[in-house]
C-alpha positions in Angstrom: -87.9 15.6 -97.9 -89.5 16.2 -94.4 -88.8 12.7 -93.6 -85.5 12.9 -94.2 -84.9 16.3 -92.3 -86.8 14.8 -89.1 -83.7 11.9 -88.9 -81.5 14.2 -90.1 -82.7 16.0 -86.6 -83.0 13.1 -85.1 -79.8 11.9 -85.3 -77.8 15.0 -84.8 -79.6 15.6 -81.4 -78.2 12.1 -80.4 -74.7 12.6 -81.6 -74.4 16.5 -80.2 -74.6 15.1 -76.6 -72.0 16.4 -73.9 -70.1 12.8 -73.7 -69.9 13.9 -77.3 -69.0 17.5 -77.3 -67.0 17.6 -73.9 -64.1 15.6 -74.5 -63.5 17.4 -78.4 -63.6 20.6 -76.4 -61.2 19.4 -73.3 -59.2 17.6 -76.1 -58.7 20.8 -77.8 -57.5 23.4 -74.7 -55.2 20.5 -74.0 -53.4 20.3 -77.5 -53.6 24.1 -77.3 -51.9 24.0 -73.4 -48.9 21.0 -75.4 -48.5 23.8 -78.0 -47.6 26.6 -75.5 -45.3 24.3 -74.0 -43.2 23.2 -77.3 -43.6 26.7 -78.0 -40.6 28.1 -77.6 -38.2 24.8 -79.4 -37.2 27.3 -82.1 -36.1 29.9 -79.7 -34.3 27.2 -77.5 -32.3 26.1 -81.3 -31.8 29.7 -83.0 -31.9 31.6 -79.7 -28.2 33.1 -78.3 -27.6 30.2 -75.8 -26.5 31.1 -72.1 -23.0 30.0 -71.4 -20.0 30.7 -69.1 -16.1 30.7 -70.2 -13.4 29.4 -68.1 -10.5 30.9 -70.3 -6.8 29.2 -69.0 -5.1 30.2 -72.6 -5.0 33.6 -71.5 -2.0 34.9 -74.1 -2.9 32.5 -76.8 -4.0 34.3 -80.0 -6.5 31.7 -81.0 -8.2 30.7 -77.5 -8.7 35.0 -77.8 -10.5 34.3 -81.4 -12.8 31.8 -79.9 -13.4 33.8 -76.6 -14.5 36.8 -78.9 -16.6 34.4 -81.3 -18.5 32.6 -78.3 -18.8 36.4 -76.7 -20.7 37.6 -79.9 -23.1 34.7 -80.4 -24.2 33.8 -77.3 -24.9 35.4 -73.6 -22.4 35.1 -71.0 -23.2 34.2 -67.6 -19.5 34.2 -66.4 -16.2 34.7 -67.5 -13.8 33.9 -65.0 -10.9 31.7 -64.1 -12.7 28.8 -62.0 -14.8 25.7 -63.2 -16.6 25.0 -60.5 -17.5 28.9 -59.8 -18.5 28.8 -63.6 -21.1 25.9 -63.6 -22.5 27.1 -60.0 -22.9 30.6 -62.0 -24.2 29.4 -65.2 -27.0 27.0 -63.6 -27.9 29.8 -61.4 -28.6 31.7 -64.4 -30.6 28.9 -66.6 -27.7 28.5 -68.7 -26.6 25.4 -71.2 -22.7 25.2 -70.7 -19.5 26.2 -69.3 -17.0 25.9 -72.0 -13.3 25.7 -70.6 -10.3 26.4 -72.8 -6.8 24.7 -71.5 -3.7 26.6 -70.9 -2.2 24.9 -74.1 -4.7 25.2 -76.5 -3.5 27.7 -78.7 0.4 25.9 -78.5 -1.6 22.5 -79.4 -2.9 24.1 -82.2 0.2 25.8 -83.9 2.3 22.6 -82.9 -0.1 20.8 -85.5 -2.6 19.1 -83.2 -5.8 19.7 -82.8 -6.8 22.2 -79.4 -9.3 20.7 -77.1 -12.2 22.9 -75.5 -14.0 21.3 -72.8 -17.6 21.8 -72.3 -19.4 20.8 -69.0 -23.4 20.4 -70.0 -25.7 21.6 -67.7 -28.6 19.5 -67.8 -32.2 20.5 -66.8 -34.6 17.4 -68.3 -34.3 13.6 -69.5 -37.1 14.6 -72.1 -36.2 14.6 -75.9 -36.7 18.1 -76.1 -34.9 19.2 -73.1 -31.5 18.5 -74.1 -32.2 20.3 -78.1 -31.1 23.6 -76.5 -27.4 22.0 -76.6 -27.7 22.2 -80.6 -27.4 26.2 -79.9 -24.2 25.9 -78.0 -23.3 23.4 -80.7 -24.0 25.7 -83.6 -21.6 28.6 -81.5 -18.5 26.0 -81.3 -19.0 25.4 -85.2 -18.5 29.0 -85.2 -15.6 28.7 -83.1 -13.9 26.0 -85.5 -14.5 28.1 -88.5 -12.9 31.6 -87.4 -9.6 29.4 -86.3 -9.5 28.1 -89.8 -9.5 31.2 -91.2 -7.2 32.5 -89.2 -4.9 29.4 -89.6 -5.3 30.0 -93.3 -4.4 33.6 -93.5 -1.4 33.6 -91.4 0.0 30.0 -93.0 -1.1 29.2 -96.5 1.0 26.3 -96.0 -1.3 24.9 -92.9 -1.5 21.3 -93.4 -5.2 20.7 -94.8 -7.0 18.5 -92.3 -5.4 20.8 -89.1 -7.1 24.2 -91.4 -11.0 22.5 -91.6 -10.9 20.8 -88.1 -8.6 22.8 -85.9 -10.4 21.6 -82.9 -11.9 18.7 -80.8 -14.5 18.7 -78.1 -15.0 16.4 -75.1 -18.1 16.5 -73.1 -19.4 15.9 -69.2 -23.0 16.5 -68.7 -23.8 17.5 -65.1 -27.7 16.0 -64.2 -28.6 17.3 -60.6 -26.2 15.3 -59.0 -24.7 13.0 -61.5 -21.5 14.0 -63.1 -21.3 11.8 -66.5 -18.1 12.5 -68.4 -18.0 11.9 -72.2 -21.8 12.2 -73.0 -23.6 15.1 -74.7 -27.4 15.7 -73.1 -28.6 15.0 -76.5 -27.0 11.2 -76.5 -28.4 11.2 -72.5 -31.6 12.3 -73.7 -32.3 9.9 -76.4 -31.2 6.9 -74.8 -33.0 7.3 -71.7 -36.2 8.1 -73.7 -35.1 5.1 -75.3 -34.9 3.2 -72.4 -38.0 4.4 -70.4 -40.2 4.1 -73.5 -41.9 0.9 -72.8 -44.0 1.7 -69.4 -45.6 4.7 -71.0 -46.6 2.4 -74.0 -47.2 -0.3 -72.0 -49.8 2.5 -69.8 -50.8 3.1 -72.7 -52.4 -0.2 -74.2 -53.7 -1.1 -71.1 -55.9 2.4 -70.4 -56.9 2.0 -73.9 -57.6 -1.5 -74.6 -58.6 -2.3 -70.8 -60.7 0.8 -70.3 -62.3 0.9 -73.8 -63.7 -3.0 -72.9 -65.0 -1.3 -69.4 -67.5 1.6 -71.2 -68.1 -1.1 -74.3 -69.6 -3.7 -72.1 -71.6 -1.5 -70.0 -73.0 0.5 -72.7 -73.7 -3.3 -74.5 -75.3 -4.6 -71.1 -77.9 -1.7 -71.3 -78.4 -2.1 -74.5 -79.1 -5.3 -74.7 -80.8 -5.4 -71.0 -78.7 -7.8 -69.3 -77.6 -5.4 -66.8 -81.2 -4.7 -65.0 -80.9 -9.0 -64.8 -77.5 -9.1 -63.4 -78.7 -6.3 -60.8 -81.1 -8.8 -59.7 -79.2 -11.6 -58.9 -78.3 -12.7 -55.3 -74.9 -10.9 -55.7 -73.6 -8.0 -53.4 -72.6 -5.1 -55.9 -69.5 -5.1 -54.9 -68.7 -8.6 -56.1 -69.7 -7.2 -59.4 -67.6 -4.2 -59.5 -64.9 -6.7 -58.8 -65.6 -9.4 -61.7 -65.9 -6.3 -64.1 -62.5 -4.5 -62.5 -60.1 -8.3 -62.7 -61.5 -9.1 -66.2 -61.0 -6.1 -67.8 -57.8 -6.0 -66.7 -56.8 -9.8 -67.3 -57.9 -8.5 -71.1 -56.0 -5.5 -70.4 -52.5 -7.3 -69.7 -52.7 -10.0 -72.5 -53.0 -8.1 -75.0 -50.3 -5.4 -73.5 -48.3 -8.3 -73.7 -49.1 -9.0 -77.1 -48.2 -5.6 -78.3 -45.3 -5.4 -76.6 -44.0 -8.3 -77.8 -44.5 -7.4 -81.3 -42.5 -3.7 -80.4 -39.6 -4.9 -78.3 -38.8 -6.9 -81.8 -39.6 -3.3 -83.5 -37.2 -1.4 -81.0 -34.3 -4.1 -81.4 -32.9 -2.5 -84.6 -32.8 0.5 -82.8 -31.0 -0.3 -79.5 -28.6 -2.5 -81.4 -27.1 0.6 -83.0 -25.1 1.5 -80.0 -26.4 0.9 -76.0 -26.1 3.7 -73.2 -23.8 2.0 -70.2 -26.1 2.6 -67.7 -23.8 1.2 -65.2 -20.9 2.8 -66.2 -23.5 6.2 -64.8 -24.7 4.7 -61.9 -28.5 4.9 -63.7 -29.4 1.6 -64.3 -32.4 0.4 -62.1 -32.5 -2.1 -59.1 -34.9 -4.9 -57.9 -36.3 -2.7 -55.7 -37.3 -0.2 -58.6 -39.0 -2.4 -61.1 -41.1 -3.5 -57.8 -42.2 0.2 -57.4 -42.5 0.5 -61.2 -44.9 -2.5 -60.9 -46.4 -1.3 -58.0 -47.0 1.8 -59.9 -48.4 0.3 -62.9 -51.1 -1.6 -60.8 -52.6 0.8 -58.4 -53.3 3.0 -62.0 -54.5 0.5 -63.7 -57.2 -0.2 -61.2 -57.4 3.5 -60.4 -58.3 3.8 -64.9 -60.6 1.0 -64.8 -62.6 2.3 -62.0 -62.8 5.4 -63.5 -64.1 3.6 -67.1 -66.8 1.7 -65.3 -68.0 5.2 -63.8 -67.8 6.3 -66.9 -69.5 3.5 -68.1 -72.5 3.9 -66.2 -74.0 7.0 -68.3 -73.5 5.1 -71.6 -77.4 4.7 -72.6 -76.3 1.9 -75.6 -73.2 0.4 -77.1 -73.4 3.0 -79.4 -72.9 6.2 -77.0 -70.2 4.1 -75.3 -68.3 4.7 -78.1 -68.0 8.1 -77.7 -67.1 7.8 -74.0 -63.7 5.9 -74.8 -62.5 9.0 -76.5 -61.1 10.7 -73.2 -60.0 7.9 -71.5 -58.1 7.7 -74.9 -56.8 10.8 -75.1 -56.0 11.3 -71.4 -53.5 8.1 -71.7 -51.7 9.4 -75.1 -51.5 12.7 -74.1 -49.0 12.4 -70.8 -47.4 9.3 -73.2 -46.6 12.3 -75.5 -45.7 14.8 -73.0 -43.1 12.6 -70.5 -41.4 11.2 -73.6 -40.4 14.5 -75.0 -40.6 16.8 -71.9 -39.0 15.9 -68.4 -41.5 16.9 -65.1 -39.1 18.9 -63.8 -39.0 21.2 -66.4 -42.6 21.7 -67.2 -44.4 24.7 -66.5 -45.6 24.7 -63.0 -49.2 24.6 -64.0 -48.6 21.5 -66.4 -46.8 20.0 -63.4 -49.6 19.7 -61.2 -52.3 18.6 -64.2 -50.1 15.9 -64.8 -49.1 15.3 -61.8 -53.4 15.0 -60.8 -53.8 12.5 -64.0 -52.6 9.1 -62.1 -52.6 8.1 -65.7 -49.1 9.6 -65.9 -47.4 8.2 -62.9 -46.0 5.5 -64.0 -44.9 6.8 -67.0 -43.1 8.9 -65.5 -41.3 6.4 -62.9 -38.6 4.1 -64.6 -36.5 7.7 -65.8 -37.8 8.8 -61.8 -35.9 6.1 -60.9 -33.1 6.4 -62.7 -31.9 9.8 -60.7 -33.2 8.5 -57.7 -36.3 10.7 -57.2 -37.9 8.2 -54.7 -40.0 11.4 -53.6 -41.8 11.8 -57.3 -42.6 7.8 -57.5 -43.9 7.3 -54.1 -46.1 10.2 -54.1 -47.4 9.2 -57.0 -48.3 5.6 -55.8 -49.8 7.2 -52.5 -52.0 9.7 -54.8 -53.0 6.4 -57.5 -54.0 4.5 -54.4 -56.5 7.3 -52.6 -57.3 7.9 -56.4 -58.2 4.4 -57.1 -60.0 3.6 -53.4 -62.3 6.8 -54.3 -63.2 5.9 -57.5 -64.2 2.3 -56.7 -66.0 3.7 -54.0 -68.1 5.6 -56.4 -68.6 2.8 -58.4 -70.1 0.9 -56.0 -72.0 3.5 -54.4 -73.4 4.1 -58.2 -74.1 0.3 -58.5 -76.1 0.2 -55.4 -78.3 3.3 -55.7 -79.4 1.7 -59.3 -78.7 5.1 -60.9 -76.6 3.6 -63.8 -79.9 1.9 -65.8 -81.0 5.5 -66.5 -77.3 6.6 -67.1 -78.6 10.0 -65.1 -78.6 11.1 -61.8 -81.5 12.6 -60.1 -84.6 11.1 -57.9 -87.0 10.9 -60.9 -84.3 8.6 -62.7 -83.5 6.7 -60.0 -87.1 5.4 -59.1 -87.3 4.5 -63.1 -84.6 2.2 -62.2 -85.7 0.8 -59.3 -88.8 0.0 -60.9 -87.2 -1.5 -64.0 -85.4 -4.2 -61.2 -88.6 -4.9 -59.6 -90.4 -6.0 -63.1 -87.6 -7.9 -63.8 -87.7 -9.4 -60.5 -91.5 -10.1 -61.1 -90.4 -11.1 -64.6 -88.4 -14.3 -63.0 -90.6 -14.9 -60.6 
């Protein structure tokens, strides 16, 4: 029984280490930080949405029923005469929509034609969740519909049937910073463009993951199985060795990236061949010049990650505690995967803005949909801050290499004359 206590003790002291403990504590605040900021979905979907009126039906019985409806379930930011008064007013005030009714809607109506209302989206994010506010506005207009059919019912029983349930039609512009994109809703903007800007945070993904988890593994098995203290040893300046252990891991890194996205883009095909967004027809689609900074992008990061693995790396004792030490670099890849797809940057909360915007993980994840509004500022600074990122941590790496303090996996004097001593025996040793 004692026996069995003592490795019972034995092996939870080697398991409850802080490479162990950290990263389940940091992963923890930062699900706890994703939950605050998805928080408030529910409010954004059964919430009164803000929204202005532009009403042009002013005498018309039924653009006053829809006025009244839209007034009661939803706040108004403005309700005037002029459009582009209206949007100005209603962005100003973080609204969703202006909805603008035409002079004839009302005569369309009673003529036996369906009336047309008008909405001009006003859209904040690309993210997936950005655009589910509209469902609000959507919910309000079904509303709308629904008093005019009552009120086609009760004053003409004789209403011809389809007119009575369907009364009215919608078209749609969504307004994106800059971009004026007439007959798409933000949710159809939203999905494709997540659709489209999927594969570099995936791609990120499998690299930081696959590239970086090969970094800490064969560090962690070179101590282990004490082929690092002879590699030290050989007539090779340590920065030659930080560089075979950078290119391979990343040559591993992009193969099987490649194979995995192989395998997807034949996953994703049933998908996009459901309907395509015209990214021309937009003016979105990307140029040469952007998939070069997207490349760009995706390089400096990746060598920015593996740096940062092989410094991680360096306090693995054994292949076994290396395992532990893949967990962040895990988690910090799937995490800003998680957050870009369904949130957009500039809609985060300022504080989440500059953690991601300190991750370099995230950059180019967040560079193709960048691109696509021509945020030129967002990409480049985030090449600018991967590159000093990545210089500084192979810096580090080297500087570790050379002071021997990664045989001990500690830092400090005592540990770093135990390693200098382990290189001169093996020295001896080959001697």
């Amino acid at each position: 029984m004692n026996s069995t206590l003592n490795i019972l003790r034995k092996e939870i002291r080697e398991m409850m280490t802080a490479s162990t403990v950290l990263p389940i504590v940091v992963m923890a605040v930062l699900f706890g930080a994703m939950g605050s900021v998805m928080g408030g979905i529910e409010e954004d979907v059964t919430g009164a949405p803000t929204v202005g009126i532009v009403n042009d039906d002013t005498h018309g019985d039924l653009a006053a029923i829809a006025v009244d409806t839209i007034g009661d379930l939803s706040e108004l930011a403005y309700n005037g005469a002029d459009v582009d008064e209206g949007i100005a007013t209603v962005d100003e005030a973080g609204g969703i929509a202006l909805l603008h009714i035409p002079a004839n809607f009302t005569e369309r109506i009673m003529s036996g034609e369906p009336g047309t209302i008008q909405i001009y989206w006003i859209m904040k994010g690309a993210g997936l969740l950005d655009s589910i506010s509209s469902e609000a506005v959507n919910g309000v207009l079904w509303n709308v519909n629904r008093a005019i059919s009552v009120h086609l019912i009760d004053v003409n029983a004789s209403v011809n049937s389809t007119l009575a349930l369907n009364p009215m039609t919608m078209t749609e512009t969504t307004i994106f910073g800059d971009r004026i994109m007439d007959g798409i809703s933000p949710g159809t903007l939203g999905t494709m463009l997540s659709m489209q800007s999927l594969i570099v945070p995936l791609v990120m993904m499998m690299l930081i993951m696959v590239a970086g988890g090969t970094v800490i593994s064969s560090m962690g098995m070179e101590k282990e199985n004490k082929t690092l203290e002879t590699l030290l040893t050989l007539p090779v300046t340590r920065g030659s060795i930080v560089t075979g252990k950078l290119v391979a891991s990343a040559l591993i890194g992009l193969m099987m990236a490649a194979i995995y996205m192989v395998g997807f883009s034949y996953y994703m095909t049933g998908f996009s061949a459901s309907g395509e967004l015209d990214l021309e027809r937009y003016d979105i689609a990307l140029s040469a010049l952007d998939y070069i900074l997207v490349g760009i992008s995706l390089f400096v990061t990746l060598v920015a990650a593996l740096a940062l693995c092989m410094i991680l790396g360096t306090f693995a004792k054994n292949y076994k505690s290396a395992q532990t030490l893949t967990m962040p670099i895990a988690f910090l890849a799937v995490v800003p995967m998680l957050l870009i797809i369904f949130k957009d940057f500039n809609t985060l909360p300022p504080a989440a803005q500059v953690a991601l915007f300190a991750l370099p993980f995230s950059h180019p994840m967040m560079a193709m949909r960048s691109l696509m509004f021509d945020d030129y500022a967002l990409v480049l600074g985030g090449i600018v801050y991967s590159t000093i990122f990545a210089v500084v941590a192979i810096a580090l790496t080297v500087w570790i290499f050379k002071t021997d303090r990664l045989l001990t996996g500690r830092i400090g004097k005592k540990e770093e004359g135990r390693g200098r001593n382990l290189l001169r025996a093996v020295s001896g040793r080959k001697r």
